[in-house]
C-alpha positions, 0 to 999 in steps of 0.5 A: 500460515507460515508468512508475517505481516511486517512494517517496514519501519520496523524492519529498515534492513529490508529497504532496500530489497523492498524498493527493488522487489516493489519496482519490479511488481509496478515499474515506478522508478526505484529511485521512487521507492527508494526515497518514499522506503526511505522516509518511512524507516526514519519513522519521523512522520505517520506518511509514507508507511510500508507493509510487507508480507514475508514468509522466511526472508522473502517478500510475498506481497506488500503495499505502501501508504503515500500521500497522492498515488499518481491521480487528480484527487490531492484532495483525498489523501493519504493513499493505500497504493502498491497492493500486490501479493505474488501470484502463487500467495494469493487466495491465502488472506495475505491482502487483507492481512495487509490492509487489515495491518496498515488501517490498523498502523495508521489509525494508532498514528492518529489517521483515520481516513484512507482512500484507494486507487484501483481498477478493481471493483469488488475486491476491496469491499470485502475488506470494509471499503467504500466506492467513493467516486471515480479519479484520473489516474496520472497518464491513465486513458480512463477513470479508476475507482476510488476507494475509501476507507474510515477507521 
């Protein structure tokens, strides 16, 4: 395999390569990342949380938990966003390892319920998730698919 699944707030000395190595994946203001990495280190609350996949010292995919990822739904929260493994990592299970770990992380701190912005529309399933409706992403021309996932 040669890469790990690891959680950030166990790992706080990555916080700040992660903010940069996120942004540079999504282009949402580091300051963003910075602050969410940030809260989720501190570990005083199951909201944010971040994941990272990491084979030796570099970061090979990720994903956060936050409340609202950037859409009209606030009323589904909290949301997986920021999924992305490098592209010459994919097709070796490194998503679902990270979804698998950050359902598994948030259902130990009591959060059962999970949704999912996306563009994607079959790739999830393979991973226990559900079409839930479609949602406006903040700025966004068109409506994305909105995922849920129960744990």
């Amino acid at each position: 395999m040669g890469w790990e699944i690891w959680k950030l707030r166990e790992h706080g000395e990555l916080w700040e390569q992660a903010a940069e190595w996120f942004y540079a994946k999504w282009g949402v203001p580091v300051e963003a990342y910075r602050r969410s990495i940030a809260r989720c280190v501190k570990g005083t609350e199951p909201v944010p949380q971040w994941y990272l996949a990491v084979e030796g010292v570099r970061i090979i995919g990720g994903l956060g938990v936050i409340e609202n990822d950037f859409h009209n739904r606030k009323d589904l929260t909290p949301n997986v966003c920021a999924v992305y493994v490098e592209e010459t990592f994919r097709c070796r299970g490194i998503a679902g390892a990270l979804l698998d770990c950050a359902c598994s992380d948030m259902a130990g701190m009591g959060v059962d319920t999970l949704y999912l912005l996306t563009d994607h529309t079959s790739f999830y399933e393979r991973y226990g998730w559900r079409f839930l409706c479609m949602a406006q992403g903040d700025g966004d021309p068109a409506a994305s698919w909105m995922y849920v996932h129960q744990i």
